[in-house]
C-alpha positions as CSV (number, residue, x, y, z in Angstrom):
1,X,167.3,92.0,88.7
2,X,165.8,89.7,85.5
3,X,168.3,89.4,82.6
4,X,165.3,90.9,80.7
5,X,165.7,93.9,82.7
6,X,169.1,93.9,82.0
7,X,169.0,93.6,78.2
8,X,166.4,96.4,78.1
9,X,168.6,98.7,80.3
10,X,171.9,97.9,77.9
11,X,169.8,98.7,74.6
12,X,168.6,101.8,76.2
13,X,171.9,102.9,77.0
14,X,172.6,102.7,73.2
15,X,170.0,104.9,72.4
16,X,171.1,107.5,74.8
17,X,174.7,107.3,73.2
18,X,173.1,107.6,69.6
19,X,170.9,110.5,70.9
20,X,173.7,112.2,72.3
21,X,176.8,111.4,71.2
22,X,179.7,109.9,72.5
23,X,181.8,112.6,74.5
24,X,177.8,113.9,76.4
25,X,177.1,110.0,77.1
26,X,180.7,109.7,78.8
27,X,180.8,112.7,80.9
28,X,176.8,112.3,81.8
29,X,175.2,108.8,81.3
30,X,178.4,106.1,82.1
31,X,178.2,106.1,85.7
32,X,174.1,105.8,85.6
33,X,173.1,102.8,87.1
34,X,169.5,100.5,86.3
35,X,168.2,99.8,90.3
36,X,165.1,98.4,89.4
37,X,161.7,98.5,87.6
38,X,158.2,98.6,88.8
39,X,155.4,98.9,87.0
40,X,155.6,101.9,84.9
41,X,158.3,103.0,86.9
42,X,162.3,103.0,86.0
43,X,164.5,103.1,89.1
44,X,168.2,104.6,88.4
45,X,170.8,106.1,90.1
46,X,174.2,108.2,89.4
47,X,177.2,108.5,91.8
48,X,176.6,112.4,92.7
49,X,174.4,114.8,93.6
50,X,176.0,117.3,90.7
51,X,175.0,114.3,88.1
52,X,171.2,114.0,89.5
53,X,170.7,117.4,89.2
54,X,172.7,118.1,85.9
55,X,170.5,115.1,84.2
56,X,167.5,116.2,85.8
57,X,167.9,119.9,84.5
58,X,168.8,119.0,80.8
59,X,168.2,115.4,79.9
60,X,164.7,114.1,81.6
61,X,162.8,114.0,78.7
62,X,165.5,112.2,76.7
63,X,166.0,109.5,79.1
64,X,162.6,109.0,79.5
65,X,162.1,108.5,75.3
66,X,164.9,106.4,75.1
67,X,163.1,104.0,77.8
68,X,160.0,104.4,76.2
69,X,161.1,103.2,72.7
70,X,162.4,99.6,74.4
71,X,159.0,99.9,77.0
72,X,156.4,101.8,75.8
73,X,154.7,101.7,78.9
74,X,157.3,103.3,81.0
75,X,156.0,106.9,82.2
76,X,158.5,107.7,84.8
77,X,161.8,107.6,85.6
78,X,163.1,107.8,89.1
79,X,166.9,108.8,89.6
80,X,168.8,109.1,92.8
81,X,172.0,109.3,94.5
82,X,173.8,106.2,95.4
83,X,174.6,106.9,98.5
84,X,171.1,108.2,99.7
85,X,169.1,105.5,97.9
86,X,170.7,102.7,99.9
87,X,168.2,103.1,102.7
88,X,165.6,104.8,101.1
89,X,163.5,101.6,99.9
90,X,163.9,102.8,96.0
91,X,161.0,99.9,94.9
92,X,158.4,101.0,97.2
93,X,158.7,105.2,96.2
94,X,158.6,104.4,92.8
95,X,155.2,101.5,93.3
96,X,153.6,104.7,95.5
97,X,153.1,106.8,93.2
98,X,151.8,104.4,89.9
99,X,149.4,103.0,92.6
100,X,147.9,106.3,93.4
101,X,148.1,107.1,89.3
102,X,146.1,103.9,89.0
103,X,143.6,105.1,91.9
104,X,143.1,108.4,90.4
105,X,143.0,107.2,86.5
106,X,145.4,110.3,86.0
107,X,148.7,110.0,84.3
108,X,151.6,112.3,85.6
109,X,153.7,114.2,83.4
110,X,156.9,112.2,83.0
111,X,159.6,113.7,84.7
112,X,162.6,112.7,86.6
113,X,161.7,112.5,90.5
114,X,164.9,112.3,92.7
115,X,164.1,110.9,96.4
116,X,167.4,112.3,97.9
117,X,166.4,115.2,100.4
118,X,169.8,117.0,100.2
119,X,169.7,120.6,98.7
120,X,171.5,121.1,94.9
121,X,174.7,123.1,95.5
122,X,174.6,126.9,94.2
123,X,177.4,126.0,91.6
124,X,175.3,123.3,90.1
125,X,172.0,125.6,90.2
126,X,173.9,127.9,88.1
127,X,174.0,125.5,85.4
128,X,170.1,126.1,85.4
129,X,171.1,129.5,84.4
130,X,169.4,133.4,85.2
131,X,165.8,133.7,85.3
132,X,164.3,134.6,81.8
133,X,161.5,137.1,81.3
134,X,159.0,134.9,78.6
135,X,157.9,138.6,77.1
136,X,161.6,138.8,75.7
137,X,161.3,137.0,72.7
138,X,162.1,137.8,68.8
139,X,158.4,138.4,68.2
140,X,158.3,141.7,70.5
141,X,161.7,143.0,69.6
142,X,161.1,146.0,67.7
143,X,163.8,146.6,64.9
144,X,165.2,150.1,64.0
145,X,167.9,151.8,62.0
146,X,170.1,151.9,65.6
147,X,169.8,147.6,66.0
148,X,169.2,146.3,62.7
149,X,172.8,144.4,62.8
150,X,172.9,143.3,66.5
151,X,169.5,141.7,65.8
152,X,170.2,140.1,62.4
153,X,173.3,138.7,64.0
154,X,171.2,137.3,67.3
155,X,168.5,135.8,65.2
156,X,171.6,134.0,63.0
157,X,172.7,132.6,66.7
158,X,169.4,131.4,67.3
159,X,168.8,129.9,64.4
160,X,172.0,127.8,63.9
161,X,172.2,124.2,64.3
162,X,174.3,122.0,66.4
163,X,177.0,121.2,63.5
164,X,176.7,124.8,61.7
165,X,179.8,126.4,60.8
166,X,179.9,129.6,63.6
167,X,179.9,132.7,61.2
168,X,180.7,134.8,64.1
169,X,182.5,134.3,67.8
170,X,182.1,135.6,70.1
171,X,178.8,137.5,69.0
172,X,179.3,140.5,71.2
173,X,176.7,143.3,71.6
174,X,177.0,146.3,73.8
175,X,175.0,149.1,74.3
176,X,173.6,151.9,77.1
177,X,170.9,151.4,79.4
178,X,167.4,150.0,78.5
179,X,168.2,149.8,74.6
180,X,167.2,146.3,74.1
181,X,170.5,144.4,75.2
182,X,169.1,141.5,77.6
183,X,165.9,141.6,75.2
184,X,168.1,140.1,72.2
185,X,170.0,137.8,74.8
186,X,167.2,136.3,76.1
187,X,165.4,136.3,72.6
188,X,167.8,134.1,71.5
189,X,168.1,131.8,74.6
190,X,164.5,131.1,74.2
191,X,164.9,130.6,70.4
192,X,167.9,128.7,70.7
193,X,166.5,126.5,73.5
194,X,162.9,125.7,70.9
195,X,165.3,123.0,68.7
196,X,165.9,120.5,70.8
197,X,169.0,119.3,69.4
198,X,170.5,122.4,71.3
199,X,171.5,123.6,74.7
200,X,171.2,127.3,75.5
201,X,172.4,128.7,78.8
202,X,171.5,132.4,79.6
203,X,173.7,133.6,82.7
204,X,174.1,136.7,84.0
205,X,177.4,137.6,84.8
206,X,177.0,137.7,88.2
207,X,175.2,134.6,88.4
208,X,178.5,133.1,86.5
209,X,180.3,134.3,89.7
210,X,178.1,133.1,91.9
211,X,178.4,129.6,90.3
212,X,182.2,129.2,90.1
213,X,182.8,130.4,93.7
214,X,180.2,128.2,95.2
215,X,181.9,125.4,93.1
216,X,185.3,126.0,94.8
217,X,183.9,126.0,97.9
218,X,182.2,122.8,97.2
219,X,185.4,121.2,95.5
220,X,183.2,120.7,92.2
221,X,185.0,123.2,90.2
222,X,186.3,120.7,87.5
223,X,182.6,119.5,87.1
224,X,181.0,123.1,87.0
225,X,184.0,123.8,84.1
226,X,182.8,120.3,82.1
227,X,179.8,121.4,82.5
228,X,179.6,124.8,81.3
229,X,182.0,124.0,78.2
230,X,179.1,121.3,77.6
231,X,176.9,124.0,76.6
232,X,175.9,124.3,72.6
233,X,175.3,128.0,73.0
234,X,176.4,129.7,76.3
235,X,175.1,133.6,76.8
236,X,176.3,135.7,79.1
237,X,174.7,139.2,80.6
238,X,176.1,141.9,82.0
239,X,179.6,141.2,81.3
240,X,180.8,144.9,82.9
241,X,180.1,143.3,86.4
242,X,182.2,140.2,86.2
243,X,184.7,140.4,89.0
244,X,187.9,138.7,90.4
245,X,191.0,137.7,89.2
246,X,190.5,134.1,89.4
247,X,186.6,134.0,88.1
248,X,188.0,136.2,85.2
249,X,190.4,133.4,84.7
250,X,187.9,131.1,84.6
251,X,185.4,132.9,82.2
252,X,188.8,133.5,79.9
253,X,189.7,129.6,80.0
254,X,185.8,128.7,79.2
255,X,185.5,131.3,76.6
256,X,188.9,130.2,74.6
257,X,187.5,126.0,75.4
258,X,183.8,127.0,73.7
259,X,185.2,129.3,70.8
260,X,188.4,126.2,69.7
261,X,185.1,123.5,70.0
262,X,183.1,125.5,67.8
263,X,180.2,126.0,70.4
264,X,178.6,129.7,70.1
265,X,179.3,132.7,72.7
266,X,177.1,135.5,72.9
267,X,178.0,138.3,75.1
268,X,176.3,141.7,76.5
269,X,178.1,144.8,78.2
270,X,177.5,148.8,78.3
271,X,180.7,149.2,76.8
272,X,182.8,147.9,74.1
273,X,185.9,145.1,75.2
274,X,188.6,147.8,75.1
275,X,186.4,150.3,77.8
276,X,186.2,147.5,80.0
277,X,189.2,148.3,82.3
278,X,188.7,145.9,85.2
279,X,189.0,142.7,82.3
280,X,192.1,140.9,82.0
281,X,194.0,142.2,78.9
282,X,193.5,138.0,77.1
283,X,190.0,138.9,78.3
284,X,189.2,141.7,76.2
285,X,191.3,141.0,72.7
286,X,189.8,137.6,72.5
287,X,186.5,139.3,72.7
288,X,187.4,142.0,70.4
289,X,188.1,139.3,67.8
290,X,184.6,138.4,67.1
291,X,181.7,140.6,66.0
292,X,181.3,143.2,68.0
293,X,178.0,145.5,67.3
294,X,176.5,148.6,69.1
295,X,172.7,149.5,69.9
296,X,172.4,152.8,69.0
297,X,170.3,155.3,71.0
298,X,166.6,154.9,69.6
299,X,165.5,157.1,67.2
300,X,162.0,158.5,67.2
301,X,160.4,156.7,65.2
302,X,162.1,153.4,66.5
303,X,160.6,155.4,69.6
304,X,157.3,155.2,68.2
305,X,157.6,151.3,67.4
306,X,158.4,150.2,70.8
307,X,155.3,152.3,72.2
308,X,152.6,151.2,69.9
309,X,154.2,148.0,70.8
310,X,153.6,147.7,74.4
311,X,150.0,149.2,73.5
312,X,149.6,145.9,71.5
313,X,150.5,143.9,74.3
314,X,148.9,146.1,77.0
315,X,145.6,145.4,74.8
316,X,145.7,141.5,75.3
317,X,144.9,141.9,78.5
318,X,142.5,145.0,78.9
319,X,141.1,145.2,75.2
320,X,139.2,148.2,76.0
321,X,142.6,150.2,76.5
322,X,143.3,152.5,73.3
323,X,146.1,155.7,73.5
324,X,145.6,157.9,70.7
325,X,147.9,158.5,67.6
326,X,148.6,162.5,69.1
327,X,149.3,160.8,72.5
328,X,152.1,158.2,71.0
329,X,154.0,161.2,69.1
330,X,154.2,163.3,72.1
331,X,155.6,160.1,74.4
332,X,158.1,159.3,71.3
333,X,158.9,163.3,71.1
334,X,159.6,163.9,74.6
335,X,160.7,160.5,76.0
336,X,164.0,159.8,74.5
337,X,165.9,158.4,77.1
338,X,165.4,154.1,77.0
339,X,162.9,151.8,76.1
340,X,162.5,151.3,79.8
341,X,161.2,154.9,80.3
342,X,159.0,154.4,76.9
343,X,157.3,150.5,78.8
344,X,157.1,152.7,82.0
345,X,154.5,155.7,80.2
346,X,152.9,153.1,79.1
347,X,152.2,151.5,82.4
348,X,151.2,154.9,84.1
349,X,148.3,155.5,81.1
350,X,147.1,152.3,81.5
351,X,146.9,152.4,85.3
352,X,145.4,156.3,85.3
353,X,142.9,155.0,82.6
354,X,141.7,151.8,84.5
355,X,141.9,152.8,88.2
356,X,140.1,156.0,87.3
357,X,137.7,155.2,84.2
358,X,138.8,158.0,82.3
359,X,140.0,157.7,78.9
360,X,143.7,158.2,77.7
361,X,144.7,162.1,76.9
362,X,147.0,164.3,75.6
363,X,146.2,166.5,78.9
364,X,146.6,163.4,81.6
365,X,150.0,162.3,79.3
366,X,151.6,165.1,79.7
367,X,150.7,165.4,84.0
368,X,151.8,161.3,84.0
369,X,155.1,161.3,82.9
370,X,156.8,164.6,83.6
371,X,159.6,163.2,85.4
372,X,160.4,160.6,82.6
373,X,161.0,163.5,80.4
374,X,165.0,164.1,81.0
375,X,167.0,166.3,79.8
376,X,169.1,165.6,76.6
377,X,172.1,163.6,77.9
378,X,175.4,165.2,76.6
379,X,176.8,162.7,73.5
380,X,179.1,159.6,75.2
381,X,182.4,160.8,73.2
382,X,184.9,157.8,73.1
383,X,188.8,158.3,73.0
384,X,188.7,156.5,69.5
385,X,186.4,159.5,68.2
386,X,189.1,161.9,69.8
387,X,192.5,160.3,68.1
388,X,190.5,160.6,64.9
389,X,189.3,164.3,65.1
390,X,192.8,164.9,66.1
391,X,194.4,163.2,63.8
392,X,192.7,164.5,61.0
393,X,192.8,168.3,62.5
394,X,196.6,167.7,62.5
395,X,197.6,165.7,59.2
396,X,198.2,162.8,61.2
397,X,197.8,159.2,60.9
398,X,196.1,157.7,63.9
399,X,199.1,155.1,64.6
400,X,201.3,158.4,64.3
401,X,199.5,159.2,67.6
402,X,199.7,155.4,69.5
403,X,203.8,155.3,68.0
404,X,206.8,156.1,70.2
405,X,207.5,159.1,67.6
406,X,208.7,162.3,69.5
407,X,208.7,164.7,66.0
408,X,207.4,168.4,67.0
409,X,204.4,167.5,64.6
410,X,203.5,164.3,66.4
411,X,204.2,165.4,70.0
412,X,201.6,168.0,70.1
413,X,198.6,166.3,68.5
414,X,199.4,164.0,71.1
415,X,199.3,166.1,73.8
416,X,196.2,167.6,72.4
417,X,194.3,164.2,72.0
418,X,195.1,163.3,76.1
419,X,193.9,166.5,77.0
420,X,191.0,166.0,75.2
421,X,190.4,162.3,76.8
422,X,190.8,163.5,79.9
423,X,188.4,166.3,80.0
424,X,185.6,165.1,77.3
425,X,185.6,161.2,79.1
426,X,185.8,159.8,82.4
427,X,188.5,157.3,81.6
428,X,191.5,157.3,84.3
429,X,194.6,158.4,83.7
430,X,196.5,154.9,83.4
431,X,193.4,153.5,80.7
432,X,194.4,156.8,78.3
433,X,197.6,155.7,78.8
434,X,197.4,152.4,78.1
435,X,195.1,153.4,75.3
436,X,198.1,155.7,73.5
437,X,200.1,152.9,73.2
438,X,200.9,151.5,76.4
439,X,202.3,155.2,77.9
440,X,202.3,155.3,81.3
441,X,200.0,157.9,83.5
442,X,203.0,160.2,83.9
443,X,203.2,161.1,80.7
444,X,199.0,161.8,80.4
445,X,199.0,163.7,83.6
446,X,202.3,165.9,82.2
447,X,200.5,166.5,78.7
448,X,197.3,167.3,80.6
449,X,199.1,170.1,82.6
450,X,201.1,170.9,79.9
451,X,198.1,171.7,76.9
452,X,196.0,173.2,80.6
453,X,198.8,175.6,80.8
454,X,199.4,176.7,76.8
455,X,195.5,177.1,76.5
456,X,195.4,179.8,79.3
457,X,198.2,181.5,77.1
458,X,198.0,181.0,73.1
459,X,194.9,182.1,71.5
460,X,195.1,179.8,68.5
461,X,196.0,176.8,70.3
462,X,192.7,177.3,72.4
463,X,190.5,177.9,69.7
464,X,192.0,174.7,68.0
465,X,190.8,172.6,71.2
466,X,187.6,174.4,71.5
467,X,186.9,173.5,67.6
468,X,187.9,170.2,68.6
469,X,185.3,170.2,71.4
470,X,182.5,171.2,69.1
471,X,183.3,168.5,66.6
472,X,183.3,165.5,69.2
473,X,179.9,166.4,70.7
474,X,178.0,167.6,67.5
């Protein structure tokens, strides 16, 4: 190789440390080796398979501009493994290829090409994070009364900057079933991902499991952890189905590494941290300690929003399709379940209208989505609604109720509140202990029986509960 070649190479290697900074250039770039160059071609190559793919994934384009700044010429960069490239005649794959360019008088999209045959591992494909939906952006979010915060605080994410003080970690938004949770993760993953000066990684929890197991198998945990602690802004979907002692370590032991460096965590679940009972107890508190924000159930005219919405977009691509103003307030009316029910009338018009030529009805509405009408779900009552009712039914403090008192006028409301958790939720007996200050089930299951028993007995004392029943699901 020409000392030219050699000088080139070591300048662009400054570049890439300038671009990205010391501690990225260490853990990515030192090991990167210059092979060769031919024509417009640059031949490199890195020690591992993890580091082909990792610099492949997140840094082509950057290599690429760094060699095009010293050779302006330079349209493609080859990389392989070390190992593999030995006897895979590097100088002639990367002369193919600017031959045929030359042949066709068509210039390829630069790109980093690697000539190894040898599949990625699943750990490392996980640090190409979960599919994302490109409909799932800010600009078709619809904002109502019920998500105003957890989408003021998303767009803040998305907006930061490598650098930025983090008002707010972790960012943690929770919510039911089709209310718009994934659509404000993946809203910011695309928004986040737009400046180039940051990383976003959008993974599921599963595929998180997915990842770190495959990585043990593989012996490339330590990598997979640099890796993911790497990350500018790391989201993570779905939190409820993360599972496993040791994977739960792991997430905990990421989470604490990206929160001390000041990187951004943004986390989704369809409960808050304290309801989620399989989590390790570090787990949940640090979690806690950020901002933690609720989607509400949408209101009707939120309801509205999303439907003339997806009409907007349904209209892009078949502009002749119009629902009428009396057709979008019956859906918002009678549809109050999810957004997903809400997207779903508005496929089942469109298809009745185009399919059969007929235009969109009041009449063929009502026949098309019968079964998405549901009935009103019963309100979700949450034991932290019950110890306040209860507390302030009783003259109580709250902490009277979680303390080890034993006072007659503390036992009771006590009592009363663990009745009430175990018949108005489905939380287990040892989570409404733990949830009364660490009690143990013995003592829910022996207020349980014991409030069961006086009910069936004292008049006043069961029309105190059943007051308290009509207050927690009004």
């Amino acid at each position: 190789m020409s000392n030219v070649a050699e000088d080139q190479w070591s300048r662009v290697k400054g570049r890439l440390r300038s671009s990205v900074g010391e501690d990225i250039y260490s853990s990515w770039f030192a090991r990167m080796d210059l092979e060769g160059i031919q024509q417009q071609s640059v031949h490199l190559s890195v020690p591992t398979k993890f580091l082909r793919s990792w610099i492949q994934a997140h840094y082509a384009d950057r290599v690429l501009t760094c060699w095009q700044a010293e050779v302006p010429e330079i349209d493609r960069i080859d990389l392989t493994v070390r190992s593999a490239m030995r006897c895979a005649a590097p100088a002639k794959e990367a002369a193919a290829p600017a031959e045929a360019r030359r042949n066709g008088d068509q210039r390829a999209a630069p790109e980093l090409r690697a000539t190894a045959s040898a599949p990625v591992s699943a750990s490392h494909d996980a640090l190409g994070g979960s599919p994302l939906d490109p409909r799932l952006t800010f600009a078709s979010f619809v904002v109502g009364r019920s998500n105003t915060l957890a989408q003021a605080a998303a767009r803040q994410v998305a907006e930061g900057r490598r650098g930025d003080n983090v008002m707010f970690n972790p960012l943690y938004i929770h919510a039911g079933v089709g209310l718009g949770k994934t659509h404000l993760l993946q809203a910011v993953t695309w928004a986040g991902n737009a400046n180039p000066d940051r990383k976003v990684l959008y993974l599921t929890a599963e595929k998180f499991m997915y990842g770190f197991v495959a990585a043990l198998k593989t012996q490339t945990a330590l990598a997979f952890k640099e890796a993911l602690r790497g990350i500018d802004v790391l989201v993570i979907d779905d939190l409820q189905f993360l599972q496993g002692k040791s994977t739960q370590a792991e997430f905990c032991h990421t989470l604490n590494a990206l929160i001390d460096a000041g990187r951004q965590v943004v986390i989704a679940a369809d409960r808050p941290p304290a309801d989620l009972e399989s989590l390790d107890d570090r787990v949940r508190s640090r979690l806690a300690g950020g901002l933690v924000v609720e989607m509400g159930s949408l209101g009707e005219e939120l309801r509205l929003g999303i439907l003339k919405s997806r009409v907007a977009a349904a209209r892009n691509h078949h502009a002749s399709f119009d629902v009428p103003a009396p057709v979008l307030d019956y859906l918002a009316k009678a549809i109050t379940h999810n957004g997903r029910d809400l997207e779903g009338a508005i496929n089942r018009l469109l298809a009745h209208s185009k399919l059969n030529a007929q235009p969109v009805t009041l009449e063929m509405a009502e026949r098309e989505v019968r079964d998405l009408i549901r009935p009103q779900e019963p309100k979700r009552i949450k034991i932290e609604d019950i110890q306040r009712v209860v507390a302030r039914q009783y003259n109580v403090s709250r902490s009277d109720l979680l303390s080890s008192r034993r006072t007659a006028n503390v036992v009771r409301p006590r009592q009363v509140a663990m009745y009430l958790a175990k018949t108005l939720t489905l939380r287990s007996l040892p989570e409404i202990g733990r949830r009364f200050g660490g009690r143990d089930h013995t003592t829910v299951l022996h207020a349980v029986r014991k409030i069961e028993a006086l009910v069936s007995k004292d008049v006043a004392l069961s029309d105190e509960v059943e007051l308290l029943k009509r207050q927690l699901q009004e």
